[in-house]
LUMFI-522599 format. One line per field, with one value per residue (C-alpha): residue number from 1; residue in three letters; x, y negated, z negated. Coordinates in nm, 2 decimals. Each point is the difference from the previous one (the first is absolute). Layout:
num c(NUM;...)
residu c(Ala;...)
u c(X;...)
v c(Y;...)
w c(Z;...)
REM end
This chain:
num c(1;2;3;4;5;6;7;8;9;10;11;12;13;14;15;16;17;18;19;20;21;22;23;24;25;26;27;28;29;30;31;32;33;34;35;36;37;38;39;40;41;42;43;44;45;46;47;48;49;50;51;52;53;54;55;56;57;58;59;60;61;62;63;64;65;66;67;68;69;70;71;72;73;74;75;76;77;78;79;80;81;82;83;84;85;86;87;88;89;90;91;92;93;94;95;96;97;98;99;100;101;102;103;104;105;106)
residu c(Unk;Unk;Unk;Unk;Unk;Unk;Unk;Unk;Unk;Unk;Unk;Unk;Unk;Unk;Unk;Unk;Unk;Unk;Unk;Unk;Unk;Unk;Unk;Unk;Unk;Unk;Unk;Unk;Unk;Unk;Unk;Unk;Unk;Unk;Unk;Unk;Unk;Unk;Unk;Unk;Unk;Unk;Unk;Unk;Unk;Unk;Unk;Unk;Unk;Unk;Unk;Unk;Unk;Unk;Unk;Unk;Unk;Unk;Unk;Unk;Unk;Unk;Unk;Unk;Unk;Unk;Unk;Unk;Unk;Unk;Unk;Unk;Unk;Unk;Unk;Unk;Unk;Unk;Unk;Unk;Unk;Unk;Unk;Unk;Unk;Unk;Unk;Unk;Unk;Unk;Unk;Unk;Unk;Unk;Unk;Unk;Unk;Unk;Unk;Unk;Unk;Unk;Unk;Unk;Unk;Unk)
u c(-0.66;-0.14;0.08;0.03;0.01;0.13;-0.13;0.30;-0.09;0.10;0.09;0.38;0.17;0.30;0.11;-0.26;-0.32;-0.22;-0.13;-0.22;0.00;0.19;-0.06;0.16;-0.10;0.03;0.37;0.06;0.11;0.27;0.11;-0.12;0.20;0.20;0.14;0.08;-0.19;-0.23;-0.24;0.05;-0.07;0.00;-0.07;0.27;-0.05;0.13;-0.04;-0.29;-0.15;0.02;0.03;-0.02;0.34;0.00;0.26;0.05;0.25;-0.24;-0.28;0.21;0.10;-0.38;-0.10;0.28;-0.18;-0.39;-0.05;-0.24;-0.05;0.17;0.32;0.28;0.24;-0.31;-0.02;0.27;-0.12;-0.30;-0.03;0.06;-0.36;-0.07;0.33;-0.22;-0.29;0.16;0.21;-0.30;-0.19;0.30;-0.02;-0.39;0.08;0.09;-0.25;-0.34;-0.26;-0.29;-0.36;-0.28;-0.15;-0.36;-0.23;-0.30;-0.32;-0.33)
v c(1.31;-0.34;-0.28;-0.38;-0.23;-0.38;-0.25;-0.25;-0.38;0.04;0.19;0.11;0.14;0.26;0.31;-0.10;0.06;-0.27;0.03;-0.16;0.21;0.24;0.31;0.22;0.35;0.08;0.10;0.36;0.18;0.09;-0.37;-0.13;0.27;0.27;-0.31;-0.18;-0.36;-0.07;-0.27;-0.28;-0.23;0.02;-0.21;-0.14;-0.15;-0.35;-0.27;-0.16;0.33;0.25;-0.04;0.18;0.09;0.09;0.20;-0.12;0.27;0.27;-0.16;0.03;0.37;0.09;-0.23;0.19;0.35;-0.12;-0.26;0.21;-0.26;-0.22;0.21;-0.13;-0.14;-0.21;-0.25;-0.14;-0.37;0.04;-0.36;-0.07;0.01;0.31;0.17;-0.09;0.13;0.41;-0.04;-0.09;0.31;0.21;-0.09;0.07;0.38;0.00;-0.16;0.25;-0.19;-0.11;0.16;-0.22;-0.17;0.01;0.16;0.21;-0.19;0.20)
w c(0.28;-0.07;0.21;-0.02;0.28;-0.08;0.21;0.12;0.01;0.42;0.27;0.04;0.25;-0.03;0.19;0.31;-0.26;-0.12;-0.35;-0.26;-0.26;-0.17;-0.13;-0.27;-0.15;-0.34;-0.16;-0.11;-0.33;0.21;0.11;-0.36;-0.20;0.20;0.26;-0.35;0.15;-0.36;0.00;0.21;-0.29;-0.39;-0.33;-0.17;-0.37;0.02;-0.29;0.13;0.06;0.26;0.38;0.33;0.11;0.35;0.13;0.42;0.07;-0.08;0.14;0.35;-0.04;-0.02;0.24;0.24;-0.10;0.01;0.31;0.20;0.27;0.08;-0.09;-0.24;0.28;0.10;-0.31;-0.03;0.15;-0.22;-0.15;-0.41;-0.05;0.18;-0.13;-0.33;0.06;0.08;-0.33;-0.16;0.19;-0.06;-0.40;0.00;0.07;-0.36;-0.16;-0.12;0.10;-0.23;0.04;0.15;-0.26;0.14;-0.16;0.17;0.02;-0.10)
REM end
């Protein structure tokens, strides 16, 4: 199962563990569909045309299910930056992502 670790801008402290870093395996079909959580985020249509809705309660239940290490009862002091950056890992889950496009040299 693919794994993503998220690099905090410091150290932090909880439960007598330091850490630096976060890091967070990849959701399930089971968590994404059985569990009921859906995407963490979605377009919306709005008049000026659409925008990324992000959706913090779900981003929190997967992030209660995925935190490898640290576990989930250790980010909770996590700076607004930091808490940023694992919604924005979390939301990345669900995006494909594009093919390299580099082409072979001769």
């Amino acid at each position: 199962m693919t794994e993503t670790i998220v690099k905090l801008s410091k150290s932090y402290t909880a439960h007598e563990k330091s850490f630096d870093a976060v890091t967070l395996r990849e959701p399930t079909y089971s968590e994404i569909y059985r569990d009921g959580l859906g995407r963490p985020s979605d377009w919306q249509p709005t008049q000026h045309g659409p925008m990324l809705v992000k959706y913090p309660e779900v981003v929190d239940a997967y992030l209660q299910r995925i935190c490898v290490n640290p576990g989930y009862e250790s980010i909770g002091a996590l700076n607004a930056i930091d808490s940023l950056k694992l919604e924005e890992a979390v939301t990345d889950f669900f995006r494909e992502k594009k093919a390299s496009l580099i082409s072979p040299t001769d």
